[in-house]
FIZAGU-643017 format. One record per residue: x, y, z of N, C-alpha, C, O in turn; residue number from 0. Coordinates in steps of 0.1 Angstrom, whole numbers, plus 5000, padded with zeros to 4 digits. Example, Ala and Ser with C-alpha at 12.3 -4.5 7.8 and 13.67 -1.06 7.14 Angstrom:
2
ZAVO   n.px   n.py   n.pz   ca.px   ca.py   ca.pz   c.px   c.py   c.pz   o.px   o.py   o.pz   zake
ZAVO   5132   4943   5078    5123    4955    5078   5132   4967   5078   5142   4967   5085      0
ZAVO   5128   4978   5071    5137    4989    5071   5129   5000   5079   5134   5011   5080      1
***
This chain:
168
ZAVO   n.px   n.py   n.pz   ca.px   ca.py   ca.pz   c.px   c.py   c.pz   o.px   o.py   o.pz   zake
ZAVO   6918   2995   3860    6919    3006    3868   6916   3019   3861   6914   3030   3867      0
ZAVO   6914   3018   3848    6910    3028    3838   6894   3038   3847   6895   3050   3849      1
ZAVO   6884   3032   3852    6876    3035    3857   6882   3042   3873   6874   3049   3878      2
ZAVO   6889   3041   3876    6894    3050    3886   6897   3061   3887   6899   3068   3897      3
ZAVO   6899   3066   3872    6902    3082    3872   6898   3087   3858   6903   3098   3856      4
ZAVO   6893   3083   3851    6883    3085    3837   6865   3088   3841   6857   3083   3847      5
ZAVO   6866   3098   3835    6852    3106    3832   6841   3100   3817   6844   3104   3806      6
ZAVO   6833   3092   3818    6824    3087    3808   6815   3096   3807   6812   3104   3816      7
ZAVO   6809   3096   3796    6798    3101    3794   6791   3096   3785   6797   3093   3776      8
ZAVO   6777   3094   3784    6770    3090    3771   6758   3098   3767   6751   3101   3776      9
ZAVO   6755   3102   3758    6745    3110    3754   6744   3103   3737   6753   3097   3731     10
ZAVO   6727   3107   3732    6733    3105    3724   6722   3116   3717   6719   3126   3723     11
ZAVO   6714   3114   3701    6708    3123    3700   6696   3126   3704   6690   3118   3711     12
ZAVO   6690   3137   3700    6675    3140    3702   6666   3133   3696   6669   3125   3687     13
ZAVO   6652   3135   3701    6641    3121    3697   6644   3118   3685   6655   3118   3681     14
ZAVO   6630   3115   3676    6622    3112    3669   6602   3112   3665   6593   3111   3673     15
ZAVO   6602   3111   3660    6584    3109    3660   6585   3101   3649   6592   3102   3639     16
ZAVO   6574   3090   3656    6572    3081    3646   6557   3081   3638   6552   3071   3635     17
ZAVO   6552   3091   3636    6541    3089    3629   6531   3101   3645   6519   3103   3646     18
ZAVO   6539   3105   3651    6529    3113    3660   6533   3129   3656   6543   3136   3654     19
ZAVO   6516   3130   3657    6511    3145    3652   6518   3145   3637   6522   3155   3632     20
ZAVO   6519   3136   3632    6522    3133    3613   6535   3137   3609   6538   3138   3597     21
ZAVO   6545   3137   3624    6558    3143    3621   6562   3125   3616   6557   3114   3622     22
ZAVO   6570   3126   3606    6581    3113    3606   6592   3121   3606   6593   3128   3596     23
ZAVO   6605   3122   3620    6616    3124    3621   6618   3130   3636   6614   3125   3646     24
ZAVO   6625   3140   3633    6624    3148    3646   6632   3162   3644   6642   3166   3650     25
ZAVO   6625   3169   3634    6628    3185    3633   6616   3195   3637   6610   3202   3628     26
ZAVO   6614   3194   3647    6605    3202    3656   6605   3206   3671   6613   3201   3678     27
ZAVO   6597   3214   3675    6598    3217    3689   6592   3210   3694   6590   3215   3706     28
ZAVO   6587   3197   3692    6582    3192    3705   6586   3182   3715   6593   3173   3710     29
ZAVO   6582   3181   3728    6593    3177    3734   6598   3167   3732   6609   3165   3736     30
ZAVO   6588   3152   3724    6596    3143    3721   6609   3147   3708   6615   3139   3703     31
ZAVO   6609   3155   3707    6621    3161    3697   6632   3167   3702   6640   3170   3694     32
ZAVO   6633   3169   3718    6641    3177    3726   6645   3171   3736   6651   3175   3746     33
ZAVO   6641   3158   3734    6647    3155    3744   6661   3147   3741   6664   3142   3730     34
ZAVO   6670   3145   3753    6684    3139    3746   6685   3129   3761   6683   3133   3772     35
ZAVO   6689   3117   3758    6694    3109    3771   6710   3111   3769   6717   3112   3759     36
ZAVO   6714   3112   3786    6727    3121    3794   6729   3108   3804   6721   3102   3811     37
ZAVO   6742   3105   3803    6746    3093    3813   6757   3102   3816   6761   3108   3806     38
ZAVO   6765   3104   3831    6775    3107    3833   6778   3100   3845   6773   3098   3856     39
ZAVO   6792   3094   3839    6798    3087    3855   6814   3093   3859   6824   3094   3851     40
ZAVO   6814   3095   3869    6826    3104    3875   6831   3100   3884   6824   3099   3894     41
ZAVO   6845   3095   3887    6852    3088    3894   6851   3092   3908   6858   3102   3910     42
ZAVO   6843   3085   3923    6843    3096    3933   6831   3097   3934   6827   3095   3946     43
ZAVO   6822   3098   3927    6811    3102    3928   6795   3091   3928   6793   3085   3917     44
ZAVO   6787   3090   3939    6780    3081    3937   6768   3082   3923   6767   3090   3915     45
ZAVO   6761   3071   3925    6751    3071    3911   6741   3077   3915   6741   3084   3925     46
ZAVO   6727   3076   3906    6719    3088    3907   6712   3091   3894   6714   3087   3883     47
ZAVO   6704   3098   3900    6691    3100    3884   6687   3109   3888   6682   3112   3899     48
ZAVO   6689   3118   3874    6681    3138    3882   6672   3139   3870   6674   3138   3857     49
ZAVO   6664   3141   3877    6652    3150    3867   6656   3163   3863   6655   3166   3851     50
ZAVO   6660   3170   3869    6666    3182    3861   6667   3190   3849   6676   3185   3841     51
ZAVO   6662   3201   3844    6663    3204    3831   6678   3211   3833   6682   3220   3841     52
ZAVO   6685   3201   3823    6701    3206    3816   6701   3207   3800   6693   3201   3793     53
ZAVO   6711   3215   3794    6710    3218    3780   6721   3205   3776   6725   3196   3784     54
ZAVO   6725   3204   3763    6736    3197    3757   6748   3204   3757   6760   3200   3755     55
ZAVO   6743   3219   3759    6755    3229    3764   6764   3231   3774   6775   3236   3775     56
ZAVO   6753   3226   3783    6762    3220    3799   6773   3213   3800   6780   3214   3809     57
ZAVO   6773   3205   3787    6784    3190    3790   6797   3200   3791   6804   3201   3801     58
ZAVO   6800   3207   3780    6815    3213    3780   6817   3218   3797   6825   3213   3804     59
ZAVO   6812   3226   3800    6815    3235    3810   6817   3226   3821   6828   3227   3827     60
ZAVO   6805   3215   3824    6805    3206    3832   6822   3198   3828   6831   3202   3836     61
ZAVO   6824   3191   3820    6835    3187    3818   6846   3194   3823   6852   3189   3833     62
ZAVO   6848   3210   3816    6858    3214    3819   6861   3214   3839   6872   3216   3844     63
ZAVO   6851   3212   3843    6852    3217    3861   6858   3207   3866   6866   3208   3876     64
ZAVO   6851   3194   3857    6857    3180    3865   6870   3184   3861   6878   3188   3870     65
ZAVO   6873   3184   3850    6888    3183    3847   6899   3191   3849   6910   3189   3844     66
ZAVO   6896   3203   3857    6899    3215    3860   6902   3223   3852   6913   3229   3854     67
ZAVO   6896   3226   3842    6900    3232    3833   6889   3245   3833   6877   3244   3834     68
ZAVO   6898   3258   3831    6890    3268    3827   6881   3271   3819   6884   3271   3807     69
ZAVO   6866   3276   3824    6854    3272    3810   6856   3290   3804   6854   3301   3810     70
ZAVO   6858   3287   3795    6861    3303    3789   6845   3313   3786   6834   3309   3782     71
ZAVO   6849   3322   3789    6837    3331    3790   6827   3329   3776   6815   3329   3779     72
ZAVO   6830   3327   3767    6824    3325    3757   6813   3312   3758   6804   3311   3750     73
ZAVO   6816   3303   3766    6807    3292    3763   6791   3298   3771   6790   3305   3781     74
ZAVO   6782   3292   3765    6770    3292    3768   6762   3283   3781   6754   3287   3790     75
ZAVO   6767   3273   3780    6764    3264    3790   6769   3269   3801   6779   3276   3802     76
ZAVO   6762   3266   3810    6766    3263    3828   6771   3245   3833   6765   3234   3832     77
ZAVO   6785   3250   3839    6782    3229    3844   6772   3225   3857   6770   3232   3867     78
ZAVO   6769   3217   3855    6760    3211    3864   6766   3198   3873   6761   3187   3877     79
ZAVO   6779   3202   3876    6785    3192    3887   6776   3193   3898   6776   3182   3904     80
ZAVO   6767   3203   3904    6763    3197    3913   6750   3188   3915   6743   3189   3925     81
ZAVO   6749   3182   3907    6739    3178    3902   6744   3162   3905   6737   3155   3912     82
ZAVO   6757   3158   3897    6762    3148    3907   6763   3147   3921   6763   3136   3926     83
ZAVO   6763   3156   3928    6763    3157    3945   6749   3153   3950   6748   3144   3957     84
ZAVO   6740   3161   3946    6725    3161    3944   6721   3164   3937   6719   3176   3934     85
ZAVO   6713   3148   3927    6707    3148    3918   6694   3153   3919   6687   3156   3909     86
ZAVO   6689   3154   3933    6672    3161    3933   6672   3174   3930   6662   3181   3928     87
ZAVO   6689   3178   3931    6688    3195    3934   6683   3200   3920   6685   3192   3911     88
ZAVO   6677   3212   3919    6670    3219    3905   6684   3225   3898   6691   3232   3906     89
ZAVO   6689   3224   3885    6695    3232    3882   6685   3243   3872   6678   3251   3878     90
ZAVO   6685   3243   3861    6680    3254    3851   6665   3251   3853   6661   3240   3854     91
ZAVO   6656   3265   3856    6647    3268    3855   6640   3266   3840   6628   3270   3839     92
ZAVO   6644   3263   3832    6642    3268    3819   6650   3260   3809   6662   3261   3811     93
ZAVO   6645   3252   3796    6660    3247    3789   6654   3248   3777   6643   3243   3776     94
ZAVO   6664   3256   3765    6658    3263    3753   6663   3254   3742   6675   3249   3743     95
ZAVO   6656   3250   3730    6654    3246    3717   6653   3256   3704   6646   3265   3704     96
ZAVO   6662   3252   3694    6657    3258    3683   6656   3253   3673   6664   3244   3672     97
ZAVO   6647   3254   3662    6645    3244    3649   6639   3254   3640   6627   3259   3641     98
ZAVO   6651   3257   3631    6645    3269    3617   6640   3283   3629   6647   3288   3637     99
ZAVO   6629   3286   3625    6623    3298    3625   6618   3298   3641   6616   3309   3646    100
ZAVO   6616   3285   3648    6614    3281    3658   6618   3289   3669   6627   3295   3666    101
ZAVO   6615   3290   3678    6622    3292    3695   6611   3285   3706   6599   3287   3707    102
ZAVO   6621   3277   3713    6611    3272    3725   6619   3268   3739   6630   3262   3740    103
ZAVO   6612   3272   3748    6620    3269    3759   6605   3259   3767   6593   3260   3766    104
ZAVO   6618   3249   3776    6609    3241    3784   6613   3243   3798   6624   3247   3802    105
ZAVO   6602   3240   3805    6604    3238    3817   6597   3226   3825   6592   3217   3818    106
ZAVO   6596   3224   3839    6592    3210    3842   6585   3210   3838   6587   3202   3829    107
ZAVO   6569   3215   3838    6557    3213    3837   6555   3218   3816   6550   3209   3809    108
ZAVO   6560   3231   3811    6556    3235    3799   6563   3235   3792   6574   3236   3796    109
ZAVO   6561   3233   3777    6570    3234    3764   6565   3248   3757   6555   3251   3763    110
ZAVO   6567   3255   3749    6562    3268    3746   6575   3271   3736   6587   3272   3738    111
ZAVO   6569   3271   3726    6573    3278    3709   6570   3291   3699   6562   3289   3691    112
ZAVO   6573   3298   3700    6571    3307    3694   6581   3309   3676   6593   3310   3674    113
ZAVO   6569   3311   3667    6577    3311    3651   6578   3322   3648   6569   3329   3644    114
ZAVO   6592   3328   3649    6594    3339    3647   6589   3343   3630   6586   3354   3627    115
ZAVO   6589   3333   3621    6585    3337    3607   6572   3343   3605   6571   3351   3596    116
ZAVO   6558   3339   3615    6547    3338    3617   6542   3346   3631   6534   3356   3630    117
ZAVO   6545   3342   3641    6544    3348    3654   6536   3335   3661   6533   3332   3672    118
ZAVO   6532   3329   3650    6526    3315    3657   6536   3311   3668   6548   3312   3669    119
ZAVO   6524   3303   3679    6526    3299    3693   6520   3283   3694   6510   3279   3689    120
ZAVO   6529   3278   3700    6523    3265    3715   6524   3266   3723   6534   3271   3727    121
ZAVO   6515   3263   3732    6520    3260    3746   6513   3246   3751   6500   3247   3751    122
ZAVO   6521   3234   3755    6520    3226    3761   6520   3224   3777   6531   3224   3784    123
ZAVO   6510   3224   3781    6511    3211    3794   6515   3198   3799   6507   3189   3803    124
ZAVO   6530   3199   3798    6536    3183    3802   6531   3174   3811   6531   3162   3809    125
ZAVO   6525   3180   3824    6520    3171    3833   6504   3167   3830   6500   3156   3834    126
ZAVO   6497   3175   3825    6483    3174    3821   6479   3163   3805   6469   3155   3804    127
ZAVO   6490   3167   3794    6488    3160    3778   6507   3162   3778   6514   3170   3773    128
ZAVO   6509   3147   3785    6523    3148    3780   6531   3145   3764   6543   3145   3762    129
ZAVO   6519   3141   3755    6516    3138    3742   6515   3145   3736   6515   3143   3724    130
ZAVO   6513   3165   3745    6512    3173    3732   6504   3177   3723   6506   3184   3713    131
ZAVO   6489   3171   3727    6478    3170    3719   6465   3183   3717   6457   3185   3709    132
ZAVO   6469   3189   3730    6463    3204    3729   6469   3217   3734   6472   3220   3746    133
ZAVO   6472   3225   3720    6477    3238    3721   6470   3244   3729   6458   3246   3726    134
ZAVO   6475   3249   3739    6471    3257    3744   6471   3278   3751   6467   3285   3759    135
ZAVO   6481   3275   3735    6485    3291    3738   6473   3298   3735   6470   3304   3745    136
ZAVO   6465   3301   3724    6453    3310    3723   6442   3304   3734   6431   3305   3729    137
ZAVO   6441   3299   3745    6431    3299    3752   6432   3307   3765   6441   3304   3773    138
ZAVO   6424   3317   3766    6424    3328    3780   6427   3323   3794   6434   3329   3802    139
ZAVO   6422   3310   3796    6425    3312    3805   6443   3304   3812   6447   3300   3823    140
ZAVO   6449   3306   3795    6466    3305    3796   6471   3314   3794   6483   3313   3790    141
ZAVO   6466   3328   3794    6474    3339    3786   6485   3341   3798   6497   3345   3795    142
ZAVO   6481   3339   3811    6489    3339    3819   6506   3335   3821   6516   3341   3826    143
ZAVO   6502   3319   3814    6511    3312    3811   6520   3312   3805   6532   3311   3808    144
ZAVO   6511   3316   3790    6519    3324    3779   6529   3333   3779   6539   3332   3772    145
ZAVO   6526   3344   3786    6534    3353    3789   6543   3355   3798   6551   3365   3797    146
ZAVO   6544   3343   3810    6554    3341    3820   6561   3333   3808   6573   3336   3808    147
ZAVO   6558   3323   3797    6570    3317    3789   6574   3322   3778   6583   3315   3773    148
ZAVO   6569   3334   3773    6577    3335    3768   6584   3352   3774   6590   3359   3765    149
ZAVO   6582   3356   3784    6590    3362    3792   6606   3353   3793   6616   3358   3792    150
ZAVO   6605   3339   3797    6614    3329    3797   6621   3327   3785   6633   3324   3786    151
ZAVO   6617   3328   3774    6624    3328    3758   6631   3341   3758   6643   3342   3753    152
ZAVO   6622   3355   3765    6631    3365    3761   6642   3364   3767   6653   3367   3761    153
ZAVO   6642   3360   3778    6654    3358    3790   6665   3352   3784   6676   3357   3783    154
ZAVO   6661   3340   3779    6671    3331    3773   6678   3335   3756   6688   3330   3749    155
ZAVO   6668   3344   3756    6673    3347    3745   6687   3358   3744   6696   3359   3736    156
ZAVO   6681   3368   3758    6691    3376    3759   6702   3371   3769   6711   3380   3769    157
ZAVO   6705   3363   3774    6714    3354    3777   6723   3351   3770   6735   3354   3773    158
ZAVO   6721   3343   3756    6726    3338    3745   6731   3351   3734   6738   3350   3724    159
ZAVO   6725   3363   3738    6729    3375    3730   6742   3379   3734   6752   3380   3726    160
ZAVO   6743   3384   3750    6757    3388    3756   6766   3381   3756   6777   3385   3761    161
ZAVO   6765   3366   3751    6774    3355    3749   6784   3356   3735   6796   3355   3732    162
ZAVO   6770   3360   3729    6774    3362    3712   6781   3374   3710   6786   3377   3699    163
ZAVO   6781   3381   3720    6786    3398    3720   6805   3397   3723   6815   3403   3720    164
ZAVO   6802   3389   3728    6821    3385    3735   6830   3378   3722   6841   3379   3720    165
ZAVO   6818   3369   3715    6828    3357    3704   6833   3368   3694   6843   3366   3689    166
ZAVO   6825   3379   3692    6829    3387    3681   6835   3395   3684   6840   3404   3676    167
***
């Protein structure tokens, strides 16, 4: 009866590369490096598969709602309970990465990194080279792109700033 009123979850960590684009490991921005498999089962609630971009930051908040517990202003994450209701439904527009000097946010279709040590850029097309194989931030006719994502980094960035403003 344990499964009658217990909340599971499984996750576990972010990729790997095995020899692609010459990374061996997975300390980079790219999306095979960002991504994390998320299993949640919730007593009540039917099964389901969402495409959805969610962070790993989500889990607490999300937790605390099932469990009624107050998510204290300080956490970063949003929960995505409704996501168990409807899994087609879109939660985050946007879900951000960082590694060293790195910053990147993804969304369905793009990956986009920006090094803050350098000012070097990516930008990927997930649905076009979901392998990652051609940068396409310096080509004109992405500047468009470019700049709607990393309009999205600044967002997120300043997001994650008024968050950090409260812990101190």
């Amino acid at each position: 009866g344990l499964g009658d009123d217990t909340i599971v979850v499984i996750w576990g960590d972010h990729g790997w590369h095995l020899g692609e684009h010459d990374f061996w490991g997975k300390h980079n921005t790219m999306h095979l490096s960002t991504r994390v498999p998320l299993m949640i089962k919730v007593p009540g609630k039917q099964s389901g598969i969402s495409e959805s971009l969610v962070e790993v930051i989500d889990l607490y908040p999300t937790l605390c709602e099932l469990a009624g517990i107050k998510i204290p202003k300080t956490v970063q994450g949003k929960s995505f309970t409704s996501l168990l209701d409807q899994p087609d439904k879109a939660f985050r527009n946007v879900a951000y990465s960082r590694f060293k000097s790195a910053d990147a946010v993804i969304t369905e279709r793009y990956t986009y990194t920006l090094y803050g040590n350098n000012g070097g850029e990516m930008l990927y097309d997930l649905k076009e080279d979901p392998e990652e194989n051609v940068n396409l931030a310096g080509k004109p006719a992405q500047a468009e792109t470019v700049k709607k994502m990393r309009a999205l980094l600044k967002q997120r960035n300043s997001e994650a700033a008024k968050v950090e403003k409260l812990i101190r």
